[in-house]
Biotite code that builds the C-alpha atoms (Angstrom):
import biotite.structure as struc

atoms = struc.array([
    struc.Atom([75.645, 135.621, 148.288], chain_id="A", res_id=1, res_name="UNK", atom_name="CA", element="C"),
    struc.Atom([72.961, 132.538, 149.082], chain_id="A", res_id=2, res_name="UNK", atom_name="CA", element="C"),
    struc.Atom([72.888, 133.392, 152.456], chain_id="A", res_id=3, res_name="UNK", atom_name="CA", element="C"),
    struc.Atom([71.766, 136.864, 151.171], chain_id="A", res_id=4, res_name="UNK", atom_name="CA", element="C"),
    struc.Atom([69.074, 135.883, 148.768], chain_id="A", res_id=5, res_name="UNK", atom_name="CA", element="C"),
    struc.Atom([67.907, 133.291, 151.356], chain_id="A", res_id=6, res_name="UNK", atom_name="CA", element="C"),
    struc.Atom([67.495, 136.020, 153.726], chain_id="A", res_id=7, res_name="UNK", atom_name="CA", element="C"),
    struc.Atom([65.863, 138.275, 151.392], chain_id="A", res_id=8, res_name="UNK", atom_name="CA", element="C"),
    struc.Atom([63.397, 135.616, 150.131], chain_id="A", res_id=9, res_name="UNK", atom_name="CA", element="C"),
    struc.Atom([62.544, 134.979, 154.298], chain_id="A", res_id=10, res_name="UNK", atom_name="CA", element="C"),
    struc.Atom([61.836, 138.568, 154.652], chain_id="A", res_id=11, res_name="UNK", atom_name="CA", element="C"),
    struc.Atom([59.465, 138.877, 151.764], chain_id="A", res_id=12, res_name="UNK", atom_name="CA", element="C"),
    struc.Atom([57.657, 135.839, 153.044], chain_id="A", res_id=13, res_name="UNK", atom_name="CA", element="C"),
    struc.Atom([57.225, 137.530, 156.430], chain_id="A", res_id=14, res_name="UNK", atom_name="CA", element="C"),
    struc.Atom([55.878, 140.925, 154.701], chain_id="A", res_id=15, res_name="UNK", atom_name="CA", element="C"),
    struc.Atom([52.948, 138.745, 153.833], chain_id="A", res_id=16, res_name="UNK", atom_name="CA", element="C"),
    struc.Atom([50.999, 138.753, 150.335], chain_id="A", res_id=17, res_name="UNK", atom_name="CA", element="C"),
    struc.Atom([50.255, 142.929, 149.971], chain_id="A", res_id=18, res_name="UNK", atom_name="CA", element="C"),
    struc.Atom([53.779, 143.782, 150.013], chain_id="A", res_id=19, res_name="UNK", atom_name="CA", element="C"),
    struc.Atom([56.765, 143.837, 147.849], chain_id="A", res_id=20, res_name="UNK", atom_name="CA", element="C"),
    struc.Atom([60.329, 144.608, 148.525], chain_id="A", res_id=21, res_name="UNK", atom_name="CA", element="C"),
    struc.Atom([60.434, 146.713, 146.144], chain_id="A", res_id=22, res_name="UNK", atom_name="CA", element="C"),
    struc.Atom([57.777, 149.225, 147.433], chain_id="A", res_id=23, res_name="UNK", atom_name="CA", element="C"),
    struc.Atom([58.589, 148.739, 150.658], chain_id="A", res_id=24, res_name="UNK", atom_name="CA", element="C"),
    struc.Atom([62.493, 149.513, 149.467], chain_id="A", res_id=25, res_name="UNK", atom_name="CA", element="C"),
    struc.Atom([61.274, 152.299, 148.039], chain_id="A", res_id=26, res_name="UNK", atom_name="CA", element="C"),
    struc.Atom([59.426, 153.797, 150.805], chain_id="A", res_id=27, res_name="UNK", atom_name="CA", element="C"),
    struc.Atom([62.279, 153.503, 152.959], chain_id="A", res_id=28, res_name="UNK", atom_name="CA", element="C"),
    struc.Atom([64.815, 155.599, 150.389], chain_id="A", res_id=29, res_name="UNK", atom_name="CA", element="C"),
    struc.Atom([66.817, 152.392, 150.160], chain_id="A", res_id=30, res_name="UNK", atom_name="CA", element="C"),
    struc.Atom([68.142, 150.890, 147.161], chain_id="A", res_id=31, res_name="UNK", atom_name="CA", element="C"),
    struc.Atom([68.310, 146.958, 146.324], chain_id="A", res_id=32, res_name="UNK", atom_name="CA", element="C"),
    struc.Atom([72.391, 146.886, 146.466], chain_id="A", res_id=33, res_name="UNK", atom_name="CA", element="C"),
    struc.Atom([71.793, 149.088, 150.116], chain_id="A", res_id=34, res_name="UNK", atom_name="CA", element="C"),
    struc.Atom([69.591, 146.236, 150.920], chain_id="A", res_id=35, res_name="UNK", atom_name="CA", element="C"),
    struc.Atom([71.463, 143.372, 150.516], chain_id="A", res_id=36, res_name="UNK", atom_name="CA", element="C"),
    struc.Atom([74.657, 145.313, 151.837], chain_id="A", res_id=37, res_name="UNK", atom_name="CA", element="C"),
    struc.Atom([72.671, 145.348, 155.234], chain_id="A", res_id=38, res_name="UNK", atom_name="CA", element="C"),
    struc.Atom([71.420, 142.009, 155.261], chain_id="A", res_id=39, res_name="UNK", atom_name="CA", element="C"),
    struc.Atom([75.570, 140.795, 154.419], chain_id="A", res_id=40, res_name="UNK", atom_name="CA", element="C"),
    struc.Atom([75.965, 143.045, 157.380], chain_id="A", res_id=41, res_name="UNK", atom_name="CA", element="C"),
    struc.Atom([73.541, 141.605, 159.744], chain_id="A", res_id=42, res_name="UNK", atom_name="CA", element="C"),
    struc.Atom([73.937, 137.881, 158.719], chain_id="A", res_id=43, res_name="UNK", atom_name="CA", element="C"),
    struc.Atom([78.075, 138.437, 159.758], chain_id="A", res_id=44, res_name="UNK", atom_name="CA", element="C"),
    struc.Atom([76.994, 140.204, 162.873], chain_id="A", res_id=45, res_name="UNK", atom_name="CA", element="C"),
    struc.Atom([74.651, 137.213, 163.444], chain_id="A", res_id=46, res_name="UNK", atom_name="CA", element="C"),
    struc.Atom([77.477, 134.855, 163.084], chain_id="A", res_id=47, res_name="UNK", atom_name="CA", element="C"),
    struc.Atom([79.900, 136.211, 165.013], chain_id="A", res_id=48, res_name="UNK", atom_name="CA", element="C"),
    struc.Atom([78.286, 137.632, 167.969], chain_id="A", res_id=49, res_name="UNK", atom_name="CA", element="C"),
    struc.Atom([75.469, 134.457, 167.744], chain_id="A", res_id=50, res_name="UNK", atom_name="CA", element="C"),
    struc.Atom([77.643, 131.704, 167.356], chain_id="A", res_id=51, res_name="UNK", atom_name="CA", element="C"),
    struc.Atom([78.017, 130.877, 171.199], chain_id="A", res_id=52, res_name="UNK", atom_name="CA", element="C"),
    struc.Atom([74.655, 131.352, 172.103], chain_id="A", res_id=53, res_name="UNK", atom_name="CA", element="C"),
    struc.Atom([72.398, 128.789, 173.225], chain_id="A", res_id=54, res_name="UNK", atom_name="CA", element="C"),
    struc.Atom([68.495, 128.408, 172.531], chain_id="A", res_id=55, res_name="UNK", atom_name="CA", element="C"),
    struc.Atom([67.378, 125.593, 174.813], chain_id="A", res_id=56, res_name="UNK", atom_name="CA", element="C"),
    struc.Atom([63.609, 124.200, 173.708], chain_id="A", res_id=57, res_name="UNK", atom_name="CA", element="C"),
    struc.Atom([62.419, 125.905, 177.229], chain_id="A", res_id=58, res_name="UNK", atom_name="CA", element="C"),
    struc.Atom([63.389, 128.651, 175.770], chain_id="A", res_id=59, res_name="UNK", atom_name="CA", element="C"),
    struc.Atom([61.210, 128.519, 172.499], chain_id="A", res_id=60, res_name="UNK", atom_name="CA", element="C"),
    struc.Atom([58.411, 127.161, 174.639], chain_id="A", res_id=61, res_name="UNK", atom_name="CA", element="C"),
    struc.Atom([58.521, 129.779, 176.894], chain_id="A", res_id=62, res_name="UNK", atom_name="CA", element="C"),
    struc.Atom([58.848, 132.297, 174.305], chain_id="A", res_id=63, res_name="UNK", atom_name="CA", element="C"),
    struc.Atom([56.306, 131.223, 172.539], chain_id="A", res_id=64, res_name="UNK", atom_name="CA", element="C"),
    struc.Atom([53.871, 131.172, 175.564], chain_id="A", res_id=65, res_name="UNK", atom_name="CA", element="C"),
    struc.Atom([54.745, 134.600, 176.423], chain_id="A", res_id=66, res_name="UNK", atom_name="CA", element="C"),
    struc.Atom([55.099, 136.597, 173.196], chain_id="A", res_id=67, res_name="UNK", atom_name="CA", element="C"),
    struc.Atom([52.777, 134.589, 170.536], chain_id="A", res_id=68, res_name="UNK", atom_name="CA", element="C"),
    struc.Atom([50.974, 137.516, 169.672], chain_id="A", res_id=69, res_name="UNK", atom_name="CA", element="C"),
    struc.Atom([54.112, 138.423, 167.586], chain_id="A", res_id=70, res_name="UNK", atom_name="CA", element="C"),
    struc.Atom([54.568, 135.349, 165.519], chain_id="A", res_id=71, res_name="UNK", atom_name="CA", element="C"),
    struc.Atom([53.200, 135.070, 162.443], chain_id="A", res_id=72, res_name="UNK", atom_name="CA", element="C"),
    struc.Atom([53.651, 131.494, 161.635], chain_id="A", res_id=73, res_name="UNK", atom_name="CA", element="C"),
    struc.Atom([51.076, 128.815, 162.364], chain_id="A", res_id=74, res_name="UNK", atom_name="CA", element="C"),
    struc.Atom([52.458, 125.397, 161.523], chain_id="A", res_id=75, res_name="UNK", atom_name="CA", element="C"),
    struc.Atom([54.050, 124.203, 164.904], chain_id="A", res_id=76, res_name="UNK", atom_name="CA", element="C"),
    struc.Atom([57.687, 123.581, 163.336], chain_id="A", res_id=77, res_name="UNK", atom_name="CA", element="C"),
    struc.Atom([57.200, 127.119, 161.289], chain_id="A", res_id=78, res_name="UNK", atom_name="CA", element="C"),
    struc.Atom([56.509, 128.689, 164.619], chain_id="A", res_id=79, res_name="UNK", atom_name="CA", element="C"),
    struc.Atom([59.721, 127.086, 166.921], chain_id="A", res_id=80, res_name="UNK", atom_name="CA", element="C"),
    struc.Atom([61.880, 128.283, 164.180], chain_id="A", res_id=81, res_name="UNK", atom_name="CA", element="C"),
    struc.Atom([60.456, 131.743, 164.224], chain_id="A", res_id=82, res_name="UNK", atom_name="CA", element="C"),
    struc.Atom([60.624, 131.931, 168.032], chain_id="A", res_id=83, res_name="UNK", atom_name="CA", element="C"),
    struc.Atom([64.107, 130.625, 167.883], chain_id="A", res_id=84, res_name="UNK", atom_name="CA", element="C"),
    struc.Atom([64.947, 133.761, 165.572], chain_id="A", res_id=85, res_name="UNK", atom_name="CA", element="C"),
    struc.Atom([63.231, 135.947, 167.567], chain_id="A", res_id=86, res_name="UNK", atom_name="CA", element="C"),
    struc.Atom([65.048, 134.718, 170.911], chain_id="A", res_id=87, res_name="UNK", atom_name="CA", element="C"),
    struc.Atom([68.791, 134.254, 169.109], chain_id="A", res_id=88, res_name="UNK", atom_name="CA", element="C"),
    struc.Atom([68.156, 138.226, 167.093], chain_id="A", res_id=89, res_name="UNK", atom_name="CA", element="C"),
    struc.Atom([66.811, 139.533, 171.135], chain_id="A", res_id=90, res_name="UNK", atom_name="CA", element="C"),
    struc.Atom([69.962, 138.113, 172.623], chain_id="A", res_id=91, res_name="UNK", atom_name="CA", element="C"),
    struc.Atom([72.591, 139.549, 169.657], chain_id="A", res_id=92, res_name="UNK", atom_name="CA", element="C"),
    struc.Atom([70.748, 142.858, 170.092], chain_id="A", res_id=93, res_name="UNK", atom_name="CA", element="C"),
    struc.Atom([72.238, 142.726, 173.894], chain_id="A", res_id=94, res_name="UNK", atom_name="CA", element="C"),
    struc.Atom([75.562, 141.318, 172.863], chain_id="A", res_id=95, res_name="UNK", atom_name="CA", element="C"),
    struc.Atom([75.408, 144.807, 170.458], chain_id="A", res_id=96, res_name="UNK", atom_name="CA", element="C"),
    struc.Atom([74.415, 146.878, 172.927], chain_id="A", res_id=97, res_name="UNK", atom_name="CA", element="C"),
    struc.Atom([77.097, 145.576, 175.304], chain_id="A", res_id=98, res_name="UNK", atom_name="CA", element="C"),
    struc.Atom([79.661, 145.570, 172.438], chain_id="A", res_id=99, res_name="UNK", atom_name="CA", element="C"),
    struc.Atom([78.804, 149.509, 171.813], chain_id="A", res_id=100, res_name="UNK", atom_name="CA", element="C"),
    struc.Atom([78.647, 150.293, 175.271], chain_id="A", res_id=101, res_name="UNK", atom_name="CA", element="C"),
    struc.Atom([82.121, 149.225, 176.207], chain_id="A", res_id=102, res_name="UNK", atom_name="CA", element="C"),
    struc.Atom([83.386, 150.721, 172.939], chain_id="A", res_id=103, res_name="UNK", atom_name="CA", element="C"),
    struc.Atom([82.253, 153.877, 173.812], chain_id="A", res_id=104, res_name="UNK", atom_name="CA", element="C"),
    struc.Atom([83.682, 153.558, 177.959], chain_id="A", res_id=105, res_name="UNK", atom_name="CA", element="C"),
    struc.Atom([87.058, 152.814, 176.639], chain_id="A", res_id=106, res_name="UNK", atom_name="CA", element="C"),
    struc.Atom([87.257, 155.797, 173.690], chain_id="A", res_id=107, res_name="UNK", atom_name="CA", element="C"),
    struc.Atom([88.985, 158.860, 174.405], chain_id="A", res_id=108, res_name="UNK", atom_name="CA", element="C"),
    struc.Atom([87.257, 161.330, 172.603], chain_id="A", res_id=109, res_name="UNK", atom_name="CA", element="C"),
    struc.Atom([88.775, 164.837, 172.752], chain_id="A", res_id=110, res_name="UNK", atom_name="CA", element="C"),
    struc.Atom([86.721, 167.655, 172.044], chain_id="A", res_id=111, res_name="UNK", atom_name="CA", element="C"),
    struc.Atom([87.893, 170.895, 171.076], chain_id="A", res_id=112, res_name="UNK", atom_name="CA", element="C"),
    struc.Atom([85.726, 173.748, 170.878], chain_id="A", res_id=113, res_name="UNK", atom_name="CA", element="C"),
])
């Protein structure tokens, strides 16, 4: 449940100062408990599809370089970490995709009409 409130506490800090979670909960016809049920969801995603993936400092350098415009941190530290995230959440979004994609190959889905 840390790993949860940690999470939630990061995303609030990257909504910036006009924004709550709550209002921005509410405008997306979420509740709190659906909230933190997809954050559990993602963060166990994260681990096991992330845990073999490697981030070299190239990589956050060249990120960086490429894709600043995105980041919203400005300490230099602040801003590896948040290209690091960016990098390791791009690369689990293609180990998804793959994931889904050979799911779907290998199901036998009989339709009957």
């Amino acid at each position: 449940m840390q790993a949860v409130k940690t999470a939630r506490i990061q995303i609030v800090k990257n909504l910036g100062g006009g924004v709550k979670l709550e209002d921005l909960l509410k405008f997306q016809g979420i509740t709190k408990e659906d909230f933190d049920q997809q954050v559990k969801l993602q963060l166990l995603v994260q681990k096991i599809l992330g845990s073999d993936i490697v981030i070299t400092d190239k990589d956050v350098d060249m990120y960086i370089a490429t894709s600043s415009a995105r980041l919203t941190a400005t300490e230099p530290a602040a801003l590896k970490e948040e290209a690091k995230q960016a990098i390791l959440d791009s690369k689990i979004g293609e180990k998804v995709q793959e994931w889904f994609t050979a799911l779907k190959d290998k199901a036998k889905v009989v339709r009957l009409l």
